[in-house]
C-alpha positions as CSV (number, residue, x, y, z in Angstrom):
1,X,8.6,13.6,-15.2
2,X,8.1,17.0,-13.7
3,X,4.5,18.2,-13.1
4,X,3.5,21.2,-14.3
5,X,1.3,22.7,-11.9
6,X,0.5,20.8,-8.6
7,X,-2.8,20.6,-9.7
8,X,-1.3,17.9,-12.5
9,X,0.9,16.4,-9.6
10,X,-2.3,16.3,-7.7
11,X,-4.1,14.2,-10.9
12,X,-1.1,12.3,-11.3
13,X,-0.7,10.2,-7.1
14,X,-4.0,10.9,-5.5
15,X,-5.0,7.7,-6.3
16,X,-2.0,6.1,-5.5
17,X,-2.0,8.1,-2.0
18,X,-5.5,7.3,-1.3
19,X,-5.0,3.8,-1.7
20,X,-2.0,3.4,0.5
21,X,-3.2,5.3,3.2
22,X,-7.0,3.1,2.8
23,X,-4.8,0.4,3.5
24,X,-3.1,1.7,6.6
25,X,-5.6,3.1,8.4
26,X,-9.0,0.9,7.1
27,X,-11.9,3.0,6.8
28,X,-13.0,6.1,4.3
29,X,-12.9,8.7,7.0
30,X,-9.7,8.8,8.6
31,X,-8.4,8.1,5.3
32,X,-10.1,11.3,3.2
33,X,-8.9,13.8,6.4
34,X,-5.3,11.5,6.1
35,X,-4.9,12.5,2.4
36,X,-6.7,16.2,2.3
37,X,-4.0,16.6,5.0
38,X,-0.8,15.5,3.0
39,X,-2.0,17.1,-0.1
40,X,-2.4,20.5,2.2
41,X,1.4,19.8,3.3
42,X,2.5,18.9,-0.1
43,X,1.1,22.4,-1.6
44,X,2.5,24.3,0.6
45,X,6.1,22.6,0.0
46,X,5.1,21.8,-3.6
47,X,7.6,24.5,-5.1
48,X,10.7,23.5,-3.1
49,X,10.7,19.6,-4.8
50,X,13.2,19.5,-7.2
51,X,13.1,15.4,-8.2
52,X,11.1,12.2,-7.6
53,X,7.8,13.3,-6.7
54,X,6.9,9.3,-5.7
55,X,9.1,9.4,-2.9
56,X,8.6,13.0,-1.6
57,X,4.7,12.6,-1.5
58,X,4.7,8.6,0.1
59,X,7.8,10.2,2.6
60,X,4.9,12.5,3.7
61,X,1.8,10.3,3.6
62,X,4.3,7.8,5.6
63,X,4.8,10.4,8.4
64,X,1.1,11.5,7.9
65,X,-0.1,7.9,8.9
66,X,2.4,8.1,12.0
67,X,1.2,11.0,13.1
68,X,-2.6,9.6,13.0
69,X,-1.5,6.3,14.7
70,X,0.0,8.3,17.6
71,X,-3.0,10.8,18.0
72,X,-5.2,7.7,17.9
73,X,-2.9,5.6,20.1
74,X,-4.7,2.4,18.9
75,X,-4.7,0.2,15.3
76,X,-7.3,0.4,12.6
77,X,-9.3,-2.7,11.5
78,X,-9.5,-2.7,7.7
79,X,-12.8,-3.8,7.2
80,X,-13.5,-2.3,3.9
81,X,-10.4,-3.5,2.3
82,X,-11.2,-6.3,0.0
83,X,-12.0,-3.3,-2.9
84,X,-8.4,-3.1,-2.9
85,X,-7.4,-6.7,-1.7
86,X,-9.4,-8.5,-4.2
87,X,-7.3,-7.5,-7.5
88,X,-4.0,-9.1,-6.1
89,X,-5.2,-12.2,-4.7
90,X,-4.1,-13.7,-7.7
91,X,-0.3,-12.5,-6.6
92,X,-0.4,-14.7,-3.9
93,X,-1.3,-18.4,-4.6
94,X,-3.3,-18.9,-7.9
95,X,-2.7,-18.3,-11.7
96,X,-5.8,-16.6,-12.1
97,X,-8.7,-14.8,-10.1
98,X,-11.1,-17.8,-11.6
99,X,-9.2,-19.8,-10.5
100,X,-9.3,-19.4,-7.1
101,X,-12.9,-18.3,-7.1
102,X,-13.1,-21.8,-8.0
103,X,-11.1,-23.3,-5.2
104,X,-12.6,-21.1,-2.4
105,X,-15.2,-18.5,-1.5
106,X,-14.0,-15.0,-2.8
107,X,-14.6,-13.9,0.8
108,X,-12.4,-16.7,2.6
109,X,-9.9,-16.2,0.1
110,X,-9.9,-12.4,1.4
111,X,-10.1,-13.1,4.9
112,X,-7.4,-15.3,4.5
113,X,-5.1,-12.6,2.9
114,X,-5.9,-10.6,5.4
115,X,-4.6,-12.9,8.0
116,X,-1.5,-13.5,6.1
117,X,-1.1,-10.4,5.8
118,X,-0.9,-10.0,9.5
119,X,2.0,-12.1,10.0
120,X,4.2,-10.0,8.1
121,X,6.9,-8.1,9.9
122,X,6.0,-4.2,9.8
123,X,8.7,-3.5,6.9
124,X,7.3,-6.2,4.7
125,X,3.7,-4.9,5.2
126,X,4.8,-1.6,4.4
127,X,6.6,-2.9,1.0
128,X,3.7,-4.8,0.0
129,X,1.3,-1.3,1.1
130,X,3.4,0.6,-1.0
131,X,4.0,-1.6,-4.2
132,X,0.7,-3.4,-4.7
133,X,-1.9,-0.8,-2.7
134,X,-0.2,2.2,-4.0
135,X,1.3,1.1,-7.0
136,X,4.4,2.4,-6.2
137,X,7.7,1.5,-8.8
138,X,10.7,-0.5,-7.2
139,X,13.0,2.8,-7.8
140,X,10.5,5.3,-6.1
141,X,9.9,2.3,-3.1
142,X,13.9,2.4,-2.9
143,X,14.7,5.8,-3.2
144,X,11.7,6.5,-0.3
145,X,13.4,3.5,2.0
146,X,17.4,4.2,0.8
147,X,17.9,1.4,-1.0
148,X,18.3,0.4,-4.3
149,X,15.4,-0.7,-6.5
150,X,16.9,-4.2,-7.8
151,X,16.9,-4.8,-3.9
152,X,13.2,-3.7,-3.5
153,X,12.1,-6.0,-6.2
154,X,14.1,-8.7,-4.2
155,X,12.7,-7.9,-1.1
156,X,9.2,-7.9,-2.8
157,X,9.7,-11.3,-4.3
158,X,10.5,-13.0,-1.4
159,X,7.6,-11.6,0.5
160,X,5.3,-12.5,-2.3
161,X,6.6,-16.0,-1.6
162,X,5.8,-16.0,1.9
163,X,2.5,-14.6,1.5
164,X,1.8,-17.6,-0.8
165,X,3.2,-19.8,1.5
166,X,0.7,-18.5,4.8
167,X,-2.4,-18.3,2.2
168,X,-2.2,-21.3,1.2
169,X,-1.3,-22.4,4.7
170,X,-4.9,-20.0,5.9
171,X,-6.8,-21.8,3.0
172,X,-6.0,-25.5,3.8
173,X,-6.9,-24.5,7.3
């Protein structure tokens, strides 16, 4: 689908944007100058994109959050990020949200996702930012990394599987 106007593109992966950048950098601030920032770029550039507007706006939010990292020169805590967290715990190691609100504390659960998180190599964090926190599709996630989207999905599955593997791991102590 081709937006209209970038006003409609705008609509369309703010939310999207907002939430994978949340995730990378970990608090509201850096994040709404992060995003203002790539939606400035992406006007500017807005008439020259001719296809997939998923992977042209995460290319630049990607770089964007580079950019930040190397100005800042040292890594976000996401303290605020169980908002965002909290609907795919689920993913992880339980068939439903009840579920494991009955097994463990909501916030342990969290903290333990967290941690797990934190064992992922960079690329698998960065799948799992750009499927689950910006709700990216497999096709756009493969045509932003050069891959194919059947191998995204893969990739994703496998990483889903070792999350559940450390949470439950994190949860058991």
């Amino acid at each position: 689908m081709r937006p209209h106007d970038f006003i409609e593109f705008y609509d369309q992966y703010y939310k999207q944007v907002y939430r994978y950048v949340y995730v990378k950098v970990g608090n509201n601030w850096d994040t709404d100058d992060i995003v203002s920032d790539i939606f400035r770029k992406a006007y500017e550039k807005f008439a020259t994109v001719e296809e997939n507007y998923a992977s042209w706006i995460f290319t630049i939010a990607r770089n964007s959050i580079i950019d930040f990292y190397r100005q800042k020169k040292e890594l976000a805590a996401s303290e605020d990020m169980e908002e965002y967290a909290s609907k795919y715990i689920h993913l992880f190691s339980f068939n439903n949200i009840e579920e494991a609100e009955a097994a463990w504390d909501k916030k342990e659960i969290i903290s333990c996702l967290k941690k797990s998180l934190n064992y992922l190599k960079p690329e698998e964090q960065e799948l799992i930012s750009l499927k689950y926190f910006a709700d990216m599709k497999y096709n756009d996630i493969g045509q932003l990394l050069n891959k194919s989207g059947d191998s995204v999905k893969m990739r994703v599955f496998r990483i889903i599987k070792k999350l559940k593997a450390l949470l439950t791991k994190c949860m058991e102590g």
